[in-house]
C-alpha positions as CSV (number, residue, x, y, z in Angstrom):
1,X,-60.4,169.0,-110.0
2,X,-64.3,168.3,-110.8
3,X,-64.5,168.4,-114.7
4,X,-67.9,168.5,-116.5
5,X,-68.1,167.7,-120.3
6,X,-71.3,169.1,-122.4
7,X,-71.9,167.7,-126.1
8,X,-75.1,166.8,-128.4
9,X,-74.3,163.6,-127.6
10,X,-71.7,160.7,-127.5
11,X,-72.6,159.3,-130.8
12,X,-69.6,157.9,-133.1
13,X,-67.6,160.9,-134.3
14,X,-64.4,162.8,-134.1
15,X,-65.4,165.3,-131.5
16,X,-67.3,163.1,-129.2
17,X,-64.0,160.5,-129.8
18,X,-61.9,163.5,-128.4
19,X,-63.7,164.4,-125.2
20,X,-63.8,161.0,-124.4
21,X,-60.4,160.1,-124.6
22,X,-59.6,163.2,-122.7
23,X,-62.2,162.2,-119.9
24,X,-60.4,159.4,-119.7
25,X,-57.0,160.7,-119.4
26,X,-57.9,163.3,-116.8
27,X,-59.4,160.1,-115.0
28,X,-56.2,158.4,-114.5
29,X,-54.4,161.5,-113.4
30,X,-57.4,161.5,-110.6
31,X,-59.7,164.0,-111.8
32,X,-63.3,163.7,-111.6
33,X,-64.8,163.6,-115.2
34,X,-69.0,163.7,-115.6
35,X,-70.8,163.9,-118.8
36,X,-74.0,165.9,-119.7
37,X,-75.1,165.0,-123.3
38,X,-77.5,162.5,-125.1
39,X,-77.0,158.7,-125.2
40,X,-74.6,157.4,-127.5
41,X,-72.5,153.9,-128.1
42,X,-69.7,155.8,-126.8
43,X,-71.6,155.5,-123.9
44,X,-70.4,152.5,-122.9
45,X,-66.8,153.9,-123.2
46,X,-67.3,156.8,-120.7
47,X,-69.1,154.6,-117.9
48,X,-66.4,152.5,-116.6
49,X,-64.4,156.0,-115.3
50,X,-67.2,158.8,-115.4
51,X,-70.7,159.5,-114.4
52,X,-72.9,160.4,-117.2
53,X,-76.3,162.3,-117.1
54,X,-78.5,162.1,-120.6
55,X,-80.3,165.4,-121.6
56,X,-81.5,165.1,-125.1
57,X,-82.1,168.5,-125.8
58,X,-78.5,168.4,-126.6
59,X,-79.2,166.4,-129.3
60,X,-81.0,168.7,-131.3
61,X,-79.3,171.8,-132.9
62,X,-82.4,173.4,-133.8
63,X,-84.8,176.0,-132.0
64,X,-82.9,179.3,-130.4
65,X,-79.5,178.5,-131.7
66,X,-80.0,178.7,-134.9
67,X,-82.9,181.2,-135.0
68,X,-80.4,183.3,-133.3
69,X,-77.4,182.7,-135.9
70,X,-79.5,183.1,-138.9
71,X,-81.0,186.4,-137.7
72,X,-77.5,188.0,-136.7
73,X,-75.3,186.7,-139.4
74,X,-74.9,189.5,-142.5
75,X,-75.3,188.2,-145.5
76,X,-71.7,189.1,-146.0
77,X,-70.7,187.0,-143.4
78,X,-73.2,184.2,-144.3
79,X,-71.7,184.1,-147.6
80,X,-68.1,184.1,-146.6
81,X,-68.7,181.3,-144.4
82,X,-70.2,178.8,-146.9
83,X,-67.6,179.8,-149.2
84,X,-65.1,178.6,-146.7
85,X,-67.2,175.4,-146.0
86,X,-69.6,174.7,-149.0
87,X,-71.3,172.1,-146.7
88,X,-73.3,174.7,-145.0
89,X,-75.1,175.5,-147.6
90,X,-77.8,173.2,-147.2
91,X,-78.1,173.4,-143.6
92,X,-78.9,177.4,-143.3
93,X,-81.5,176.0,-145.8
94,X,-82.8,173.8,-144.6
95,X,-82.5,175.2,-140.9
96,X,-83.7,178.8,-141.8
97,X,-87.4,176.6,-143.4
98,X,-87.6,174.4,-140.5
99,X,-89.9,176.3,-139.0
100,X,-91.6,178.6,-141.4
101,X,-92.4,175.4,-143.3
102,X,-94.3,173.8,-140.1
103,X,-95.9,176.9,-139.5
104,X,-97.4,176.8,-142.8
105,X,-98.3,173.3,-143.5
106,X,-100.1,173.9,-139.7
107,X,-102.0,177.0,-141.2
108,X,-103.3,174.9,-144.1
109,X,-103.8,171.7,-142.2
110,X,-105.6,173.0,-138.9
111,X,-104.0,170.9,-136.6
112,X,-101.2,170.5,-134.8
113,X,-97.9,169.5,-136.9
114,X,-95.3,166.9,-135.2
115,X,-92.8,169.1,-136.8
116,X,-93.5,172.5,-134.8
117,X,-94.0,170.1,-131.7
118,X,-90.5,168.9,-132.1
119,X,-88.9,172.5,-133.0
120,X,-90.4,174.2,-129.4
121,X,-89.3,171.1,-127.4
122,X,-86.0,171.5,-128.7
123,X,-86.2,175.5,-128.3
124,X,-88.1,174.8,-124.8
125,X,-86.0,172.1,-123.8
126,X,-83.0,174.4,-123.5
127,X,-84.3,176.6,-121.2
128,X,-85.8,173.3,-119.5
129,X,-82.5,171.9,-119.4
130,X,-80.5,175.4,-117.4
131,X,-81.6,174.0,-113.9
132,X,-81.4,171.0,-114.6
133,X,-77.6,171.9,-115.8
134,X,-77.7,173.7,-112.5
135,X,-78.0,171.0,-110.2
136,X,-75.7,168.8,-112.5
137,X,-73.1,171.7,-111.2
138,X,-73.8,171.9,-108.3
139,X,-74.4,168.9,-107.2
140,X,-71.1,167.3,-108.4
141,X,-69.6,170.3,-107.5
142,X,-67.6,170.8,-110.7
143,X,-64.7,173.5,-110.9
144,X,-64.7,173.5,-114.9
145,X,-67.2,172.9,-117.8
146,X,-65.8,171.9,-120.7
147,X,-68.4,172.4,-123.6
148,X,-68.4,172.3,-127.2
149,X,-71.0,172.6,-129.8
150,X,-74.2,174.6,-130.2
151,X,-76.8,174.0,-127.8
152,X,-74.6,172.5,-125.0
153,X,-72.3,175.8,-125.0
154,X,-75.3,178.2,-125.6
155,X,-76.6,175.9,-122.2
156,X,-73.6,176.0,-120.2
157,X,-72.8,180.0,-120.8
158,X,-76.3,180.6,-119.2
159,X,-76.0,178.1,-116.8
160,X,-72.2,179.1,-116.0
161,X,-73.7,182.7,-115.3
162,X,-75.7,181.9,-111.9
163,X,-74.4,184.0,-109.0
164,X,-73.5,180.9,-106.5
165,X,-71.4,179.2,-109.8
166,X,-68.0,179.5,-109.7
167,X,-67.0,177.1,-112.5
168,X,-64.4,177.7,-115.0
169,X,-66.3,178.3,-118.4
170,X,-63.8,176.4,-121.1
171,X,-65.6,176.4,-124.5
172,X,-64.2,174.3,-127.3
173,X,-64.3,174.7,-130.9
174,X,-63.8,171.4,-133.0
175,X,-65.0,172.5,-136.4
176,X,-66.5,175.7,-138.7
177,X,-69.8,173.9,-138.0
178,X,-69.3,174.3,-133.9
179,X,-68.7,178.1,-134.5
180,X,-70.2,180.4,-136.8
181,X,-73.1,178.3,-138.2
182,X,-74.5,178.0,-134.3
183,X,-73.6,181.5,-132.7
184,X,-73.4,184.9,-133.9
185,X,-70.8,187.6,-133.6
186,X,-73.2,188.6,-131.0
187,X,-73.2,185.6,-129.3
188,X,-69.5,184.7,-129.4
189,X,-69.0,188.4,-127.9
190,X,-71.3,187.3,-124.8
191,X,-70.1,183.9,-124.6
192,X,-66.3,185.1,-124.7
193,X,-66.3,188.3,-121.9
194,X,-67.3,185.4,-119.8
195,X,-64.9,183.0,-121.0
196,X,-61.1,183.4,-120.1
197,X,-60.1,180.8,-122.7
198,X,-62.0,179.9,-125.9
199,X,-60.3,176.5,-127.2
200,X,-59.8,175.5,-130.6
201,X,-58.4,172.2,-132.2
202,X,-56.5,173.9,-135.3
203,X,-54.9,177.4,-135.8
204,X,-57.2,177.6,-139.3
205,X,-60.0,177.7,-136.8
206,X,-58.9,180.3,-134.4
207,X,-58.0,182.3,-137.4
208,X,-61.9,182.1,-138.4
209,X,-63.2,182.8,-135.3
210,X,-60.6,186.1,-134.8
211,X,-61.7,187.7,-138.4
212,X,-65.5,186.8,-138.5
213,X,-66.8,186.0,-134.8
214,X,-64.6,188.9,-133.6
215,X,-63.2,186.3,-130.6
216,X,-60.0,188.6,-129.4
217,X,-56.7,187.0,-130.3
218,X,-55.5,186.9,-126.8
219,X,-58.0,184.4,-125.4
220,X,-58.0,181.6,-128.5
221,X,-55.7,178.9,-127.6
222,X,-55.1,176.0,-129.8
223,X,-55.3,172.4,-127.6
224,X,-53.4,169.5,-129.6
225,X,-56.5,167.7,-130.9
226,X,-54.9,164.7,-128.9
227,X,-55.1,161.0,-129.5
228,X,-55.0,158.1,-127.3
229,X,-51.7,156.5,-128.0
230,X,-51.7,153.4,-125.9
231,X,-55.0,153.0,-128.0
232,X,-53.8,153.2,-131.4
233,X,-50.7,152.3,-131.9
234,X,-48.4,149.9,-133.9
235,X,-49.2,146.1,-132.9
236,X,-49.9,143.0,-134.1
237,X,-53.0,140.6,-135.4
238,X,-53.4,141.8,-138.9
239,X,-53.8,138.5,-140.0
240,X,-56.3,137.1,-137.7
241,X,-58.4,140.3,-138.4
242,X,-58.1,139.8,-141.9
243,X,-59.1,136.3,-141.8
244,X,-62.9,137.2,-139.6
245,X,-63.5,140.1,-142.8
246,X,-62.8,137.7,-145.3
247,X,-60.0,139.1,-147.0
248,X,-57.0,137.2,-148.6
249,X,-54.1,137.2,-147.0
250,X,-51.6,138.0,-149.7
251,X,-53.9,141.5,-149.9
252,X,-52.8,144.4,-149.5
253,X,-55.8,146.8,-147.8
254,X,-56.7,150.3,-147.5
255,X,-58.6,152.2,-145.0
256,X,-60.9,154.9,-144.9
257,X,-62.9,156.1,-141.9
258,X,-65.2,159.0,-142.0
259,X,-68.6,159.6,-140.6
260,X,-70.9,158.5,-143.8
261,X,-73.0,161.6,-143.7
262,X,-74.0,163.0,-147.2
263,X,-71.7,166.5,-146.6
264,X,-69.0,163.5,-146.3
265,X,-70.1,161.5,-148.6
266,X,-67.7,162.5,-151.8
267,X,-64.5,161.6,-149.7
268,X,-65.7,158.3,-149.9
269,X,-67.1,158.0,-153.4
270,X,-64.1,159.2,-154.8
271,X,-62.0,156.8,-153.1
272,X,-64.1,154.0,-154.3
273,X,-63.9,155.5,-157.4
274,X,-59.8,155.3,-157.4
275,X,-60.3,151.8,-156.2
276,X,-61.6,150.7,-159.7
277,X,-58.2,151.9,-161.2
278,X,-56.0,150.9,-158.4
279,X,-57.5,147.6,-158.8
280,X,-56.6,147.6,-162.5
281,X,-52.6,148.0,-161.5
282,X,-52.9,146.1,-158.4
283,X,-55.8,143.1,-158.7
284,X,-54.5,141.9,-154.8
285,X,-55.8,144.6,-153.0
286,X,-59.0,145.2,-150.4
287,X,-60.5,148.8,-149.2
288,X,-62.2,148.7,-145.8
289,X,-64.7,151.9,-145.5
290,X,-65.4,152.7,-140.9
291,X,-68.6,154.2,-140.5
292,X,-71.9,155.2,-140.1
293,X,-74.6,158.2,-141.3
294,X,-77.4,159.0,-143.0
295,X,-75.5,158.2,-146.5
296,X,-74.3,154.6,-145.8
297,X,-77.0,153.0,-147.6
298,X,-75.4,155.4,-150.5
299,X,-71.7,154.9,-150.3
300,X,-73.3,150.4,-149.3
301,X,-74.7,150.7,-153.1
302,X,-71.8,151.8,-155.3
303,X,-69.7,149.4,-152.9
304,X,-72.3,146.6,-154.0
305,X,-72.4,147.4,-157.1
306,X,-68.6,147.5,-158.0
307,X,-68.5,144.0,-155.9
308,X,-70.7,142.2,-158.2
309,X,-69.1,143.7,-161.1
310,X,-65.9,142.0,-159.9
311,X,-67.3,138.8,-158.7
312,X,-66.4,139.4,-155.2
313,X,-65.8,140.9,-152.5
314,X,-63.1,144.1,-152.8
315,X,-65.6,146.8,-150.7
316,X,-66.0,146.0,-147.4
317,X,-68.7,148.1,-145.4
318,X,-68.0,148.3,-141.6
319,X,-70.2,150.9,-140.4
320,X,-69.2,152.2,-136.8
321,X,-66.6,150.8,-135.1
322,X,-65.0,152.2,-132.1
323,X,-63.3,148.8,-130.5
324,X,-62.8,147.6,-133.8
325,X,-60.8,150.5,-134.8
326,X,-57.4,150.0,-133.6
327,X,-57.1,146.5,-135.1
328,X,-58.6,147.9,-138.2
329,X,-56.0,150.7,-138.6
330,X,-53.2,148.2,-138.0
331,X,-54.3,145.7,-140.6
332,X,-53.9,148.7,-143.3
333,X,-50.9,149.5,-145.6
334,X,-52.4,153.0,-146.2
335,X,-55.1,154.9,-144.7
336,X,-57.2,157.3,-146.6
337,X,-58.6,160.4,-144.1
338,X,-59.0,163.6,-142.7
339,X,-58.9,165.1,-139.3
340,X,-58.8,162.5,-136.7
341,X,-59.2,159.6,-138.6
342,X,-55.4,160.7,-140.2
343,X,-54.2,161.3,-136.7
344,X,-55.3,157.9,-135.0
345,X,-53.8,156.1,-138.4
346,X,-49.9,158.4,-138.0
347,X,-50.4,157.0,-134.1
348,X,-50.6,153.1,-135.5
349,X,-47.7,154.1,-137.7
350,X,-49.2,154.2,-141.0
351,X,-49.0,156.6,-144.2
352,X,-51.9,158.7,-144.8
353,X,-53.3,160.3,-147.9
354,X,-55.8,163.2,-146.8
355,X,-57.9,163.9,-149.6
356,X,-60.7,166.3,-147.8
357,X,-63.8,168.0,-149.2
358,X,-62.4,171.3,-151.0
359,X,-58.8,170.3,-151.1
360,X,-56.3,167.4,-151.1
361,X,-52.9,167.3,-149.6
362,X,-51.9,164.3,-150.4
363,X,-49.5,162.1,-148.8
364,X,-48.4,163.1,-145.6
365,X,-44.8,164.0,-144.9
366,X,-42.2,165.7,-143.4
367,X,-42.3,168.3,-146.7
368,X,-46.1,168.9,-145.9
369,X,-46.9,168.6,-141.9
370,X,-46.9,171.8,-141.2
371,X,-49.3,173.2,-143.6
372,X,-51.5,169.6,-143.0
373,X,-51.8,170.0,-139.7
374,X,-52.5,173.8,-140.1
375,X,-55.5,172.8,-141.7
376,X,-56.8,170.4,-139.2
377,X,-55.6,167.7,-142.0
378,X,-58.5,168.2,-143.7
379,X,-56.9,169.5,-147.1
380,X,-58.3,172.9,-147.0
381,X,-56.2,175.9,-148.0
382,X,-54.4,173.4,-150.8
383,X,-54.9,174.5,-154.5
384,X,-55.3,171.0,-155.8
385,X,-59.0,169.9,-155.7
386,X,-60.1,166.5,-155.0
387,X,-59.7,164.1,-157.5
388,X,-59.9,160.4,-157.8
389,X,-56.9,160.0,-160.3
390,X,-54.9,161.5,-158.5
391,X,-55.8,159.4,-155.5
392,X,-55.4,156.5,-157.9
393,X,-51.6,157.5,-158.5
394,X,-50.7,157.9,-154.8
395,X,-52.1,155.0,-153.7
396,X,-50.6,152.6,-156.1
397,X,-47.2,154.5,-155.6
398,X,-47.3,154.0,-151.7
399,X,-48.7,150.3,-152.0
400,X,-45.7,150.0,-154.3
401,X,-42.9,151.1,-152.1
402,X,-43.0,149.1,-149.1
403,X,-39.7,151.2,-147.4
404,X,-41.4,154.4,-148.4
405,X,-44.4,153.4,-146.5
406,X,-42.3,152.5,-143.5
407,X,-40.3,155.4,-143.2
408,X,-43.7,157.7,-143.2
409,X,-45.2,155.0,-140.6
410,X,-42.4,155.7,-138.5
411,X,-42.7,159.7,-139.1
412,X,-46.1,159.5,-138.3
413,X,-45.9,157.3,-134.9
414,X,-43.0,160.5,-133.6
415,X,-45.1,163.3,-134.9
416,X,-48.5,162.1,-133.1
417,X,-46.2,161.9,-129.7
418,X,-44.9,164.9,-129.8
419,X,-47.5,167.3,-131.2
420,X,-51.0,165.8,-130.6
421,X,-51.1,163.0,-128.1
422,X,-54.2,163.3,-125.7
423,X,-51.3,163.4,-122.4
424,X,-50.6,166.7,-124.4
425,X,-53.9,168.0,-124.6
426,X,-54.8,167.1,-120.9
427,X,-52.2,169.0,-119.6
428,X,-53.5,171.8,-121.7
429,X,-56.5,171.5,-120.0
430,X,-55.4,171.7,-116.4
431,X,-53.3,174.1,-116.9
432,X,-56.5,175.9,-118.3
433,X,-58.8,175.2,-115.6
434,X,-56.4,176.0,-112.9
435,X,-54.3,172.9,-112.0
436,X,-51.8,173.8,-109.6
């Protein structure tokens, strides 16, 4: 089976970690795997096994895509959907004045605007991009296209419509801001009467996309948003990785990965936040922040700043990481995280505290699993809010109970095996796309 996987791009991130651990798991059951996205570090992890072809248009979710959703959605419908995911907000904004904007400061100016020039190339570039998409096809001769995110899956529908394709169309929905913000009711009704299967990582998701995008029930299949567990998972050299940060050995350390983009950015405030009393109860103790975005300089600068207040070094700023990872998650006694970043940590045996965006679950357990994972295990659809004391009080009661911590390790490691390892999520796939 010929497999071809459209993103934006194969830039750090839990989506683009996914895809790429699944590429790679479909390669060793001798599948072919190719790539059609824009360059990215992760590029270097797809190589070895798959071909990759770089169209930047993906890169961009601008032009038709969201021209498109913000003329079709209702204001009802709008509305619900950044009530759901407050994050939005300021992308319709600023989305919906992208190009009026340009097309005014090019009225007063009388010349041409980079800005307007960069909104038609994207807009351009995906119809550019369909042949091109075309050949990619045919050429490799691929029997499914797995695509996910705006302008890749608003690309491979067209493309997946010419009369000599024969491809299974498989799109996959990682996150509210791969489904309503990019396509329309209207557009998920076209994309799904060509689409046996639409995919979705969590059943919160699917949920969505049944009430608002109007995706029929019977065609939304939840995949297990599978990790790699000969990747992450329990082993040794703590110490040594300890040792090349800096940090004391006697210290305990907490972890928190998250993309460092300013919709992201409170998760990691408020941890730093509950740092400052943890480290009142417990002076021997490090926090390790993974990541990158446009709001590291941000989250670097009250890391900085609490650092000097101390008179050393208690914040350490990683940025991106993706070989790093593993070792990183290992040398933790707790990891603090949502969505993949929680998964990867249960796979290296660790506890895990999600505190999300709009609502924290706390510490994960046998009690709460269900409803976590539910959510994606990013805290949504819990009534407690965010908070950094009571961060504070969980943290210092884990890193106070070393059996508790064990025991959930060990509950973690089982429940990443059997619910959401990536083996579970390939067969998913092939069974999908028509693997005999």
């Amino acid at each position: 089976m010929n497999y071809l996987m459209c993103l934006n791009s194969l830039a750090y991130g839990g989506t683009q970690t996914f895809y790429v651990s699944l590429a790679r798991e479909l390669a060793t059951r001798e599948h072919k795997v190719v790539f059609a996205s824009s360059a990215g570090p992760l590029q270097e992890a797809v190589e070895p096994l798959c071909r990759h072809y770089s169209l930047n248009v993906f890169g961009r979710e601008t032009g038709i895509a969201y021209a498109i959703s913000d003329k079709f959605l209702s204001k009802a419908r709008r509305a619900t959907l950044l009530n759901v995911h407050p994050g939005l907000r300021d992308s319709f904004r600023v989305e919906r004045n992208d190009l009026k904007g340009a097309i005014r400061r090019i009225l007063q100016s009388g010349r041409t605007n980079g800005e307007l020039h960069r909104w038609c190339r994207g807009t351009l570039g995906i119809l550019a991009s369909l042949p091109i998409l075309g050949e990619i096809i045919q050429r490799e001769s691929i029997d499914c296209i797995v695509c996910s995110q705006g302008n890749p899956t608003l690309i491979s529908y067209l493309a997946s419509r010419r009369r000599s394709s024969k491809s299974v169309f498989l799109p996959v929905v990682n996150s509210f801001f791969n489904s309503a913000d990019i396509f329309p009711p209207l557009g998920w009704k076209a994309i799904t009467r060509r689409a046996k299967h639409v995919v979705t990582t969590s059943h919160e998701i699917s949920s969505y996309l049944a009430k608002f995008a109007r995706v029929p029930k019977s065609k939304l299949i939840v995949t297990p948003n599978g990790v790699d567990t000969q990747k992450f998972k329990p082993c040794a050299g703590a110490e040594q990785l300890k040792f090349q940060l800096g940090i004391p050995t006697r210290n305990q350390v907490i972890v928190h990965v998250s993309s460092l983009v300013f919709q992201k950015l409170p998760m990691a405030l408020d941890l730093i936040k509950a740092f400052e009393q943890i480290l009142n109860i417990l002076p021997s103790t490090s926090l390790v922040i993974v990541g990158g975005g446009n709001a590291f300089d941000e989250a670097k600068g009250r890391a900085d700043s609490l650092n000097q207040s101390l008179g050393r070094p208690v914040v350490i700023m990683l940025g991106n990481q993706d070989t790093l990872l593993p070792g990183v998650l290992n040398m933790a006694h707790i990891v603090v995280g949502i969505a993949r970043c929680a998964r990867e940590a249960m796979a290296c045996g660790k506890p895990v505290i999600v505190s999300g965006l709009t609502g924290y679950a706390g510490i994960v357990s046998e009690e709460n699993i269900d409803k976590v994972a539910a959510t994606n295990f990013s805290g949504r659809q819990f009534d407690v809010k965010p908070n950094a004391d009571l961060l504070a009080a969980d943290t210092i009661y884990l890193l106070q109970n070393k059996y508790r911590c064990e025991e959930l390790g060990h509950f973690g490691r089982r429940y990443i095996e059997a619910h959401d390892s990536i083996h579970a999520a390939a067969n998913l796939f092939e069974f999908l796309s028509g693997v005999k």
